[in-house]
N, CA, C and O atoms as a MOPAC input file, in Angstrom:
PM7 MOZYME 1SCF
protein

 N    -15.85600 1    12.36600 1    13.70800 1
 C    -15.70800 1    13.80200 1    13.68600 1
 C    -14.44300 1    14.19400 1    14.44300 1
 O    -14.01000 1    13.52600 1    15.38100 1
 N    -13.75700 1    15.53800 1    13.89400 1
 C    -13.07300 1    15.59400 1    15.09000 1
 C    -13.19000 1    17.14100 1    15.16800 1
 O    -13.37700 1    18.02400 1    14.33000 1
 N    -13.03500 1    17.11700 1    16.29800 1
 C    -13.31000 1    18.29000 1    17.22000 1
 C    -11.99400 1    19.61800 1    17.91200 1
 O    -11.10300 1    18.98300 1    18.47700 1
 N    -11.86700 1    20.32800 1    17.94200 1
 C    -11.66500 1    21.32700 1    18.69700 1
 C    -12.32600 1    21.61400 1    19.61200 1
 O    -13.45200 1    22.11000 1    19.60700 1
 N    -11.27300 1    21.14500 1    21.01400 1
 C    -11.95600 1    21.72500 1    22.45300 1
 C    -11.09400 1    22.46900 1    23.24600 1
 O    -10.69600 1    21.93300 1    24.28000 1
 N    -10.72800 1    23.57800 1    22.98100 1
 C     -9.90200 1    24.20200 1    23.51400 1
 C     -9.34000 1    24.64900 1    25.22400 1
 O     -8.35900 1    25.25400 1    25.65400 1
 N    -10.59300 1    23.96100 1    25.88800 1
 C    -11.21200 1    24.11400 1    27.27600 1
 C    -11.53800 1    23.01600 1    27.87300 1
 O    -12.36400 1    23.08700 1    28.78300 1
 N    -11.03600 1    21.88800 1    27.54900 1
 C    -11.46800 1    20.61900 1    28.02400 1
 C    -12.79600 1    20.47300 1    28.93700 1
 O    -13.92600 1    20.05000 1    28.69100 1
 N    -11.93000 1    21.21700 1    30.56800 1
 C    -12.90800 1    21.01400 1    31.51300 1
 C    -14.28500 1    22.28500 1    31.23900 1
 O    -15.00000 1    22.34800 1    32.23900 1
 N    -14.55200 1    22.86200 1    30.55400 1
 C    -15.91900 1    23.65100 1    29.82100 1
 C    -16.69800 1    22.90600 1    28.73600 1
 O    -17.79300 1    23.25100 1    28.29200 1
 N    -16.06900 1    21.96400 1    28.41400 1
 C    -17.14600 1    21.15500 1    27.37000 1
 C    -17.05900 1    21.53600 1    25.90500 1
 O    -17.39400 1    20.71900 1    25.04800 1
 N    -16.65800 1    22.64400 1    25.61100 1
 C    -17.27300 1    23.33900 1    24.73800 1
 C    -16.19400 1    22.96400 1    23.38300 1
 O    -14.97000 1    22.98600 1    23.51400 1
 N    -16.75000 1    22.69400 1    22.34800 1
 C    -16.19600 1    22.53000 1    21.10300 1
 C    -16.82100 1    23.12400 1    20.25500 1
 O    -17.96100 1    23.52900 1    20.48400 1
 N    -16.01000 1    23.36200 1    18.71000 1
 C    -15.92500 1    22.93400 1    17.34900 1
 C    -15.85200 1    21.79700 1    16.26700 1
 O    -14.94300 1    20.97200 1    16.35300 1
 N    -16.38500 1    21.75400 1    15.68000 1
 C    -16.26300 1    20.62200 1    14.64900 1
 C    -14.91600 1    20.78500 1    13.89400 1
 O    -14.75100 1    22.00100 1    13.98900 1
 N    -13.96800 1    20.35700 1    13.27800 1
 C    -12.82400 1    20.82500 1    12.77300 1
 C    -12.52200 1    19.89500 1    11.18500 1
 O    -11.89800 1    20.14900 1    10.15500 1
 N    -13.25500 1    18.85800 1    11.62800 1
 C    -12.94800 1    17.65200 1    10.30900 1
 C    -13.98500 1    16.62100 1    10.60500 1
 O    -14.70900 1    16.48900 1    11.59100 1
 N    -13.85600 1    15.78200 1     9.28900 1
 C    -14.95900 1    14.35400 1     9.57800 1
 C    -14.01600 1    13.76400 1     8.19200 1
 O    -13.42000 1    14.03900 1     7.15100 1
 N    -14.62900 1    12.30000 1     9.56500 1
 C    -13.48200 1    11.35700 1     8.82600 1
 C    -14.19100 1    10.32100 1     8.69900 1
 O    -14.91600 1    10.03100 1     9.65000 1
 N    -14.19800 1     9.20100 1     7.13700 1
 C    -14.81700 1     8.30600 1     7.17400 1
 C    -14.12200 1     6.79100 1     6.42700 1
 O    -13.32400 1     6.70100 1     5.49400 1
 N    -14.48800 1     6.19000 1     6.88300 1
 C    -13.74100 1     4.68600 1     6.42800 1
 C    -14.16800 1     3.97000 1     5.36800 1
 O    -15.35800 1     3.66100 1     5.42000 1
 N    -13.52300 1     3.58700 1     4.35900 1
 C    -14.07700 1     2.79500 1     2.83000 1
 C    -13.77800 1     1.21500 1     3.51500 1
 O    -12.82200 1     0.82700 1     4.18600 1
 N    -15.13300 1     0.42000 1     3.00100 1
 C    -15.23700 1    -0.59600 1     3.00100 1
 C    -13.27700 1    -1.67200 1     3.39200 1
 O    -12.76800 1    -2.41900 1     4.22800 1
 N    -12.94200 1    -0.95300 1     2.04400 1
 C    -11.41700 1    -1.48700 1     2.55900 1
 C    -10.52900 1    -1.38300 1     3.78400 1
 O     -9.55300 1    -2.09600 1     4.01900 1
 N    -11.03500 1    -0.32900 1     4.58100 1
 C     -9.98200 1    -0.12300 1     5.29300 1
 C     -9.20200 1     1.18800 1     5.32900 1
 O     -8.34200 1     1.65300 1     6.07800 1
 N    -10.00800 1     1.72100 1     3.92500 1
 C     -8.81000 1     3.05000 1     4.13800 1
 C     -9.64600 1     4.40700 1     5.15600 1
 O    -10.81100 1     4.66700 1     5.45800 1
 N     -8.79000 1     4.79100 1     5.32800 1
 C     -9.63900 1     6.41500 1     6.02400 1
 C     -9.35400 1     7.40600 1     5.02900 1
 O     -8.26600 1     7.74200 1     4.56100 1
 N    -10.53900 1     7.82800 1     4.77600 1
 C    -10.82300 1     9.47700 1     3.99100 1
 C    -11.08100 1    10.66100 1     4.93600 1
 O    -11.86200 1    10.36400 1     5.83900 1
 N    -10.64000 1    11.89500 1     4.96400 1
 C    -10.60500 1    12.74000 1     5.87700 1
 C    -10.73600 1    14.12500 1     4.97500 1
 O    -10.04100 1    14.23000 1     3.96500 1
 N    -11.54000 1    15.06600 1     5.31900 1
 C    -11.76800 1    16.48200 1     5.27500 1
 C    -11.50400 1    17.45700 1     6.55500 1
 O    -12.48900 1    17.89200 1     7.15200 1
 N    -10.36600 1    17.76300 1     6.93000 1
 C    -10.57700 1    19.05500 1     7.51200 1
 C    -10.47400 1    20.37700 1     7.38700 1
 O     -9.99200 1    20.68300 1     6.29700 1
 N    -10.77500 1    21.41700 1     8.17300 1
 C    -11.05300 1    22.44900 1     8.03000 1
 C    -10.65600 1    23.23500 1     6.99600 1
 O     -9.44900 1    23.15700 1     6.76600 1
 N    -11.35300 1    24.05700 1     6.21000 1
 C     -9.83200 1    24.81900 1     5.02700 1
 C    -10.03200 1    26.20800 1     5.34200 1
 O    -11.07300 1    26.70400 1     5.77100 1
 N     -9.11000 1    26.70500 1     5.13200 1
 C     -8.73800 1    28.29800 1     5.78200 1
 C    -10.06600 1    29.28600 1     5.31600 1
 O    -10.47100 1    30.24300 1     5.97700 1
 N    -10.51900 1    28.91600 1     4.29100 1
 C    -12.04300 1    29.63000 1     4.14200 1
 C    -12.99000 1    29.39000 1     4.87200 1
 O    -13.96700 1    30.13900 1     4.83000 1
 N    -12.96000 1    28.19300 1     5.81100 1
 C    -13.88500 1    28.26100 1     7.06500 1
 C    -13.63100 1    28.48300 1     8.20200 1
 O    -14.39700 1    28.09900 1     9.08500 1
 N    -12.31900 1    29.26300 1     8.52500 1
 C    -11.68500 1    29.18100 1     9.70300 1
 C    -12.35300 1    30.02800 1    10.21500 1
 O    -11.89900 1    30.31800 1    11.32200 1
 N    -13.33800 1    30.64800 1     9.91500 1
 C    -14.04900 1    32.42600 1    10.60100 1
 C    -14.44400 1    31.89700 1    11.20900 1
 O    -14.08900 1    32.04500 1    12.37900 1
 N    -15.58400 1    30.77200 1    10.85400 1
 C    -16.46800 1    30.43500 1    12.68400 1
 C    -15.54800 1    29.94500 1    13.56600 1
 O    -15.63300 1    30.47900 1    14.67100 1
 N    -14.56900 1    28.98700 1    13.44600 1
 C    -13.49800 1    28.42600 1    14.48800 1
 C    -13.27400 1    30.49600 1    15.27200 1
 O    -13.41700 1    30.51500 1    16.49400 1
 N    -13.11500 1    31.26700 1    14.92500 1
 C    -12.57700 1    32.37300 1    15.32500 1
 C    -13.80100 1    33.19600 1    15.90400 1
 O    -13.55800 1    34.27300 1    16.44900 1
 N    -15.10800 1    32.73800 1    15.81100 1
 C    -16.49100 1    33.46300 1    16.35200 1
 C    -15.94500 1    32.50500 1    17.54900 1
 O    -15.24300 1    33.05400 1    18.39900 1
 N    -16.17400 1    31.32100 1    17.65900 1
 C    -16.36400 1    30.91700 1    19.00000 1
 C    -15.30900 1    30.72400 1    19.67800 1
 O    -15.52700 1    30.44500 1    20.85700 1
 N    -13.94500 1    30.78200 1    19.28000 1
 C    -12.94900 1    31.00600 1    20.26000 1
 C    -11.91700 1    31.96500 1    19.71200 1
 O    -10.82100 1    31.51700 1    19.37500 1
 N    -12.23000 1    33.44200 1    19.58400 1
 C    -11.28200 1    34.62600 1    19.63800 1
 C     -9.93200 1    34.63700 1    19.83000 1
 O     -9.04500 1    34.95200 1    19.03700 1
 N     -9.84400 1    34.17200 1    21.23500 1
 C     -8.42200 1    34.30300 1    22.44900 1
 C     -7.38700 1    33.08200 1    21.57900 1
 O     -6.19700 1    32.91400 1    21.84600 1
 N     -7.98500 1    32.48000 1    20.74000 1
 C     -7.18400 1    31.01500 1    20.40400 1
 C     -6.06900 1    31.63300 1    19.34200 1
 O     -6.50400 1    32.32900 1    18.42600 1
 N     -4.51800 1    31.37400 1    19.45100 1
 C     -3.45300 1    32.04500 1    18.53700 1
 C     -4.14600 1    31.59200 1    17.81100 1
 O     -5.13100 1    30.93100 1    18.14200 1
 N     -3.61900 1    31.96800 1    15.99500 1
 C     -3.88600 1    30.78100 1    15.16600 1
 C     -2.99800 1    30.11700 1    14.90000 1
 O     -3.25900 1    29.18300 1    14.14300 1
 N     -1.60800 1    30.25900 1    15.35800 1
 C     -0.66100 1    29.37000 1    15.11400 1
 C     -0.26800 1    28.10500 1    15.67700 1
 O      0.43400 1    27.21800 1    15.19200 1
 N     -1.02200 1    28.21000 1    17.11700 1
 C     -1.56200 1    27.38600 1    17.78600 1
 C     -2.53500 1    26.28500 1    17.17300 1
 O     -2.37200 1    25.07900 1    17.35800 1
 N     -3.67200 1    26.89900 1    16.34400 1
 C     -4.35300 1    25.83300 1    15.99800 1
 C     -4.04200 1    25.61600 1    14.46800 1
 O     -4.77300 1    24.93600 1    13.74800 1
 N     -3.16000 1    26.10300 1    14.12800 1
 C     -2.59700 1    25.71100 1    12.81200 1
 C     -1.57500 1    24.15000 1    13.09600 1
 O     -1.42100 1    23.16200 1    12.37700 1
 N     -1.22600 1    24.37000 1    13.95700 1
 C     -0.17200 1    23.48300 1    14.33700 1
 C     -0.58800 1    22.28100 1    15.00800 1
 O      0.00500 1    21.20800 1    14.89800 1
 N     -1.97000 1    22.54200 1    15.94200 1
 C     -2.28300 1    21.56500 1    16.11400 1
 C     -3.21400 1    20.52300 1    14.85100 1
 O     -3.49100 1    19.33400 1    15.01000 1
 N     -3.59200 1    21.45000 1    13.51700 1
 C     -4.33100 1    21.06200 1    12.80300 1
 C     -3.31900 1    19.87800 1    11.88300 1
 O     -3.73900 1    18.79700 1    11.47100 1
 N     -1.85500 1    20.43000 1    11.69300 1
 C     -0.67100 1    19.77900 1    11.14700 1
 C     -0.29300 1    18.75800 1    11.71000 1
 O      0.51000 1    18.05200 1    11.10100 1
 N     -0.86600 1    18.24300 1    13.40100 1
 C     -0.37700 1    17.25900 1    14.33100 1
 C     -1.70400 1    16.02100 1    13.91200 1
 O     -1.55700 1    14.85400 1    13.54700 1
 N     -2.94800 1    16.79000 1    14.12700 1
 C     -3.67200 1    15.80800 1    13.75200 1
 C     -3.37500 1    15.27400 1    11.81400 1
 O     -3.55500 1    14.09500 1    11.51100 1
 N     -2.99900 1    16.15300 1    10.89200 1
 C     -2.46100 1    15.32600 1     9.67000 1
 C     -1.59400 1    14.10700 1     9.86500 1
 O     -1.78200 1    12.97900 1     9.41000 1
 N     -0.84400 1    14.43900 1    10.44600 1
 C      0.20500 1    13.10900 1    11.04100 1
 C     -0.25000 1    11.91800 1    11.96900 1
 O      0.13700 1    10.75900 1    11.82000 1
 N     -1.18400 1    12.38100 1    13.01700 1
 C     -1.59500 1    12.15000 1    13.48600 1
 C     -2.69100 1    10.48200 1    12.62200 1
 O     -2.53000 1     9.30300 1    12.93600 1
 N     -3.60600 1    10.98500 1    11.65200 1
 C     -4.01800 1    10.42900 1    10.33800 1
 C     -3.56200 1     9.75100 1     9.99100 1
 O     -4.00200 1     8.60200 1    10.00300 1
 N     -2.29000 1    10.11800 1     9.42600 1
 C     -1.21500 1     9.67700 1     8.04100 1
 C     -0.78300 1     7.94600 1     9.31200 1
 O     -0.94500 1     6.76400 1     9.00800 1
 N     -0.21800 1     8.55100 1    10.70500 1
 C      0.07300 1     7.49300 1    11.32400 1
 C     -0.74600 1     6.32400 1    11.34400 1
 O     -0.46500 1     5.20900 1    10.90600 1
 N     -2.04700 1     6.80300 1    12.04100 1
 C     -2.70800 1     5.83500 1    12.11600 1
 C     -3.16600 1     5.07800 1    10.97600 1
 O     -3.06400 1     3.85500 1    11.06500 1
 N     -3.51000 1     5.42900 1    10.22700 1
 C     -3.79500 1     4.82000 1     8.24200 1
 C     -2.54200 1     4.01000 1     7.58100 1
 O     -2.68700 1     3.45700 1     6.49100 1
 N     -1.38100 1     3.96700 1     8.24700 1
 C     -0.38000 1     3.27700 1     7.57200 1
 C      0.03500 1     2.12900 1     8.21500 1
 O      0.51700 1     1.12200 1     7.69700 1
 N     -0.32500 1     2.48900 1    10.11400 1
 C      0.38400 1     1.34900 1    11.24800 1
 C     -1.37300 1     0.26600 1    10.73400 1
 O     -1.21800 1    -0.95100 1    10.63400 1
 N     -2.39700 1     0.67700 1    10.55000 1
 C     -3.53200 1    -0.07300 1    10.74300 1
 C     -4.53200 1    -0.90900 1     9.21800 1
 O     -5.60700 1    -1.50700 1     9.16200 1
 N     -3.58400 1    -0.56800 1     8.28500 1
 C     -3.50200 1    -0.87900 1     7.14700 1
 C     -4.41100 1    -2.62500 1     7.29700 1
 O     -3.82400 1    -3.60300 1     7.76200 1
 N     -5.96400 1    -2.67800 1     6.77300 1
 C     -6.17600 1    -3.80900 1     6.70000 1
 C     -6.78100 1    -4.53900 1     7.35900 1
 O     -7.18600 1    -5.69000 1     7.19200 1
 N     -6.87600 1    -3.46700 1     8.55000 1
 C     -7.65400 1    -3.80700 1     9.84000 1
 C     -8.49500 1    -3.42400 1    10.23300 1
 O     -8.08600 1    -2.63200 1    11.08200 1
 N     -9.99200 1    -3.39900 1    10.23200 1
 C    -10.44500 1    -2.30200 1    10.68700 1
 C    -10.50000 1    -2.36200 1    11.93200 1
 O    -10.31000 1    -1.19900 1    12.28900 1
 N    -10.60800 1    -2.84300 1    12.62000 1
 C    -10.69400 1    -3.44300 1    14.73400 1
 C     -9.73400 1    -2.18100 1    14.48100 1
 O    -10.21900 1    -1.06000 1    14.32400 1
 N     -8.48800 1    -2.39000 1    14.45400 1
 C     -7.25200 1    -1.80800 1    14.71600 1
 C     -7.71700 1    -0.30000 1    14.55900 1
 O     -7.68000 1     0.57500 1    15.42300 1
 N     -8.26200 1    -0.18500 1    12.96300 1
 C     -8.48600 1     1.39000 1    12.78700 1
 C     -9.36200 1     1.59900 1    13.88500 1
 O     -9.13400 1     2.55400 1    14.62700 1
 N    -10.23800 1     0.92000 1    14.08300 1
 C    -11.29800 1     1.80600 1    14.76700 1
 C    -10.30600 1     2.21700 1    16.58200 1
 O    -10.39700 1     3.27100 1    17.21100 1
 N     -9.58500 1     1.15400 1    16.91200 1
 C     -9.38700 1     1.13700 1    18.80600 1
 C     -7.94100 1     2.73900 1    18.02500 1
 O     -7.33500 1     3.47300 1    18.80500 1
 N     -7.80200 1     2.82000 1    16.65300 1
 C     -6.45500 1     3.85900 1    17.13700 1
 C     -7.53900 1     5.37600 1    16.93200 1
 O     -7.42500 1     6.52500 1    17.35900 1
 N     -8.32200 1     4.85900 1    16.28200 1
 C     -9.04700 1     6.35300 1    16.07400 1
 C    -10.12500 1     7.16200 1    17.43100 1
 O    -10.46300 1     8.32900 1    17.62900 1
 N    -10.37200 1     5.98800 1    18.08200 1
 C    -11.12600 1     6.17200 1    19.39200 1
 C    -10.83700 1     6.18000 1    20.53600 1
 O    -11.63200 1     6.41500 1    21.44600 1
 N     -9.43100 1     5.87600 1    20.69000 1
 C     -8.39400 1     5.87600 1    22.16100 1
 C     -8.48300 1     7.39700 1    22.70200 1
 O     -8.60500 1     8.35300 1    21.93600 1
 N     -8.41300 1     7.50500 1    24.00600 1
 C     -8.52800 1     8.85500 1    24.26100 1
 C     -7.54300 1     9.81900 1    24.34600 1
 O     -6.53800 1     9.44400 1    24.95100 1
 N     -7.52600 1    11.20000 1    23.82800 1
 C     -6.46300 1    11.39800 1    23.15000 1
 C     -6.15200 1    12.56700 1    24.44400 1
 O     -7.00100 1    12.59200 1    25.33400 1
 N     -5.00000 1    13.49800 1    24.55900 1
 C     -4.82600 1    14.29600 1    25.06400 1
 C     -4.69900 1    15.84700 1    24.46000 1
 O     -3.91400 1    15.79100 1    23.51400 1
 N     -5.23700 1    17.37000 1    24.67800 1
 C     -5.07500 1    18.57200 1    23.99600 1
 C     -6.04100 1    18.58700 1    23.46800 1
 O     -6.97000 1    17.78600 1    23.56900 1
 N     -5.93200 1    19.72700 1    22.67700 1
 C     -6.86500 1    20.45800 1    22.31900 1
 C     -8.13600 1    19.98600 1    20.97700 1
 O     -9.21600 1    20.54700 1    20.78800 1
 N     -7.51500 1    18.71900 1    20.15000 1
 C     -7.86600 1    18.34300 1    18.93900 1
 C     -8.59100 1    16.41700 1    19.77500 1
 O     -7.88600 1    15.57100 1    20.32700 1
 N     -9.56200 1    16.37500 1    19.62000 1
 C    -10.13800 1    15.13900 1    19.79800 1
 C    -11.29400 1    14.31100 1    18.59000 1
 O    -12.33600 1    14.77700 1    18.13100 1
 N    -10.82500 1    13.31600 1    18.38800 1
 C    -11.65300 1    12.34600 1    17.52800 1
 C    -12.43100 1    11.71400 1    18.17600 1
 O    -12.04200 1    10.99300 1    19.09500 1
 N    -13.99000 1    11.86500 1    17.77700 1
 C    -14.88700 1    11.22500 1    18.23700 1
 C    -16.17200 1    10.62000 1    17.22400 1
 O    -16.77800 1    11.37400 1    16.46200 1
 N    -16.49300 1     9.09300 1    17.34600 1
 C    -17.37300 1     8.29900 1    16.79700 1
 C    -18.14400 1     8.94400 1    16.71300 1
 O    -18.27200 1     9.70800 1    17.67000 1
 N    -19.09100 1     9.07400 1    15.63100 1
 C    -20.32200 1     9.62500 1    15.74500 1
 C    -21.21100 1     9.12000 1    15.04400 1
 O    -22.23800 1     9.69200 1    14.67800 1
 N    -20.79600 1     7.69300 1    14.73200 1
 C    -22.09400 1     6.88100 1    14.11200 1
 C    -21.59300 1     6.12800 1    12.81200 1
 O    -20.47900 1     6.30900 1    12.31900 1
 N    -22.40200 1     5.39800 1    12.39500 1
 C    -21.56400 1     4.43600 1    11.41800 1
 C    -23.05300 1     4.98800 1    10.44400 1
 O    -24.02800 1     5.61600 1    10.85800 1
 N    -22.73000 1     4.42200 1     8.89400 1
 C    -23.90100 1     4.63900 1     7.73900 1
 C    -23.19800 1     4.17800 1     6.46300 1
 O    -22.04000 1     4.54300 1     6.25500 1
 N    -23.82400 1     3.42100 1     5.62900 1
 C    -23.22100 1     3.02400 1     4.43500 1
 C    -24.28500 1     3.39800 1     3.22700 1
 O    -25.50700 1     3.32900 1     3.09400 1
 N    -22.89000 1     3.93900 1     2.21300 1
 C    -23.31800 1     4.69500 1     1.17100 1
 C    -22.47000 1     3.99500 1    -0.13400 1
 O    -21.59000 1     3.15300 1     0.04400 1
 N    -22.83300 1     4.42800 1    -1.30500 1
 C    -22.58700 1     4.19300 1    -2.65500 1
 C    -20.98400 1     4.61800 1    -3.01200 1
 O    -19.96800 1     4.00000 1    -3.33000 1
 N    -21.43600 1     6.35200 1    -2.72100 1
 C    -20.62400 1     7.14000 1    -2.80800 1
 C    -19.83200 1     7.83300 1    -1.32700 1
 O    -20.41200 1     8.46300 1    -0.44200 1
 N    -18.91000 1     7.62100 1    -1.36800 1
 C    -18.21100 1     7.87100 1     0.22800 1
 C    -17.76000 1     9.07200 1    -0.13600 1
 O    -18.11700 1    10.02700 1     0.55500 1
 N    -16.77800 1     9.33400 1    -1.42900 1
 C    -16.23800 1    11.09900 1    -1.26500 1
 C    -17.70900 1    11.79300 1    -1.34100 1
 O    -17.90600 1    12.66300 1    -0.49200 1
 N    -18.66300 1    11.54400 1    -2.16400 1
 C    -19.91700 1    12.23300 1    -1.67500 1
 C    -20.53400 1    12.77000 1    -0.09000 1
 O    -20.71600 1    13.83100 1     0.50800 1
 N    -20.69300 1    11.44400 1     0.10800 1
 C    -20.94500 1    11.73400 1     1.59700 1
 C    -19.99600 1    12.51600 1     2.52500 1
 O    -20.52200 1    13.37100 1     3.23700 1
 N    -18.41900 1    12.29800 1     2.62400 1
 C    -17.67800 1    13.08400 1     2.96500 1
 C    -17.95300 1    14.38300 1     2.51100 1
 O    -18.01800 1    14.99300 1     3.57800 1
 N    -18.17400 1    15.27400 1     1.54400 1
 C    -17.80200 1    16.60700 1     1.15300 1
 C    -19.33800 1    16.87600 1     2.04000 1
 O    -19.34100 1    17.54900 1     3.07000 1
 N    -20.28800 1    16.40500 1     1.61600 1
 C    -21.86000 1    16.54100 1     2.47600 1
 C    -21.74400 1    16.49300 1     3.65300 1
 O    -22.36500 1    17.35600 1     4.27300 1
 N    -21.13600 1    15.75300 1     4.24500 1
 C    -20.85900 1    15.53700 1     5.96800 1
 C    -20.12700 1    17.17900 1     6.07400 1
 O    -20.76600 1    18.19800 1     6.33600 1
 N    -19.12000 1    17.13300 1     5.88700 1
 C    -18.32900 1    18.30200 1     5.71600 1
 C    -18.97500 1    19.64900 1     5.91900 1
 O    -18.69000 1    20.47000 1     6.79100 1
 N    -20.45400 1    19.80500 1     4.39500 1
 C    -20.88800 1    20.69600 1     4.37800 1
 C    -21.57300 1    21.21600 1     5.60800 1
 O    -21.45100 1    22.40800 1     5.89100 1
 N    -22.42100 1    20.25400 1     6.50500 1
 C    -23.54400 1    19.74800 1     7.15600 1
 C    -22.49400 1    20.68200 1     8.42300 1
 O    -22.56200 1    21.75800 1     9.01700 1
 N    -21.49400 1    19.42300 1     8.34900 1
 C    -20.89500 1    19.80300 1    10.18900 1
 C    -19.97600 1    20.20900 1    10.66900 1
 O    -19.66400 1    20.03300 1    11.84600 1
 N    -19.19100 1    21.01100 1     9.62000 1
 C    -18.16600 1    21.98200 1     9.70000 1
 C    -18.38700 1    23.23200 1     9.03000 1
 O    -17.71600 1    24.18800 1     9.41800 1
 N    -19.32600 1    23.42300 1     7.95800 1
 C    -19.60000 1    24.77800 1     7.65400 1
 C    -20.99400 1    25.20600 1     8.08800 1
 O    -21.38900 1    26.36600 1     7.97500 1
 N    -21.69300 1    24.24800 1     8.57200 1
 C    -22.90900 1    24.29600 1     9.13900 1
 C    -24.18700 1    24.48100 1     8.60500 1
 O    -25.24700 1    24.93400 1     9.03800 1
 N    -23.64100 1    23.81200 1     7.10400 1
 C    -25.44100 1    23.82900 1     6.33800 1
 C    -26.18400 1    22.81300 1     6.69600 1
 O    -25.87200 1    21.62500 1     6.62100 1
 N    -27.41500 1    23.37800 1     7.18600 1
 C    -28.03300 1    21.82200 1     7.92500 1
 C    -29.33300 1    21.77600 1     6.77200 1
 O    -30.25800 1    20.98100 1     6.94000 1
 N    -29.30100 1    22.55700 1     5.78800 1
 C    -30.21600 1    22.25300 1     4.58000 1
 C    -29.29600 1    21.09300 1     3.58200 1
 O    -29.77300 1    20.18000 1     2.90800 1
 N    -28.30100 1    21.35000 1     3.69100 1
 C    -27.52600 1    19.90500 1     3.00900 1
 C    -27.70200 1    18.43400 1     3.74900 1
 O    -27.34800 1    18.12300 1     4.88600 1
 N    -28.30500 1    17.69600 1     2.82800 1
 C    -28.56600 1    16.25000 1     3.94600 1
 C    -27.64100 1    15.35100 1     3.87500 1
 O    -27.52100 1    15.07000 1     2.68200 1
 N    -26.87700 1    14.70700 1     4.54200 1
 C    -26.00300 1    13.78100 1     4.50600 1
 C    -26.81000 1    12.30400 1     4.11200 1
 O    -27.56200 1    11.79600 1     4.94300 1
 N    -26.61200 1    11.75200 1     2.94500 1
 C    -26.50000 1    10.41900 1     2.95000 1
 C    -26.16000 1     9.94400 1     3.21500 1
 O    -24.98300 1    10.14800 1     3.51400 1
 N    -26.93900 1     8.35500 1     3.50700 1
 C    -25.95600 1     7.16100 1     3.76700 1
 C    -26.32900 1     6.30400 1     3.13000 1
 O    -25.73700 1     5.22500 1     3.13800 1

């Protein structure tokens, strides 16, 4: 998952994206799309959005980096995706599950824990 914590030392986050790994090695990623940005804006108001636009563009790269230096590996993917990061945008493990269909499960994960339907069930 990765998160928005705008407050480090308060604890307090957002869900922002979920990211999941194909058997091969590759990483698949969903984050936020501007039609869900309203709740990001219920729970933190004061936040520019250009601010978290930009940080949303750092974690793309951020992605793109790690998926190209770790190509093949998963050890590798997993220690670049779980290192501890600094600011406002943090990636965090939240469990492993194997499925048939992975873009399935991604758009379902998605639904579940960034738009917050918890009547949608995530497979695995």
């Amino acid at each position: 998952m990765i998160e928005l914590m705008p407050y480090p030392p308060d604890g307090e986050f957002v869900m922002v994206g979920v990211l999941a790994v194909t058997e091969e090695g590759r990483l698949l990623r969903k984050l936020l799309e501007a039609a869900d940005e309203s709740r990001l804006w219920q729970f933190f108001p004061e936040i520019d959005p250009a601010i978290f636009h930009a940080s949303m563009a750092q974690v793309t790269g951020i992605l793109d980096d790690i998926e190209t230096h770790t190509k093949d590996d998963g050890e590798a993917l997993y220690r670049a995706l779980t290192v501890p990061r600094e600011g406002m945008i943090r990636i965090r493990p939240r469990g492993a599950g194997v499925t048939e269909d992975l873009d399935a499960w991604l758009a379902e994960a998605y639904a579940r824990y960034i738009q917050r339907r918890h009547t949608e069930r995530v497979s695995a």
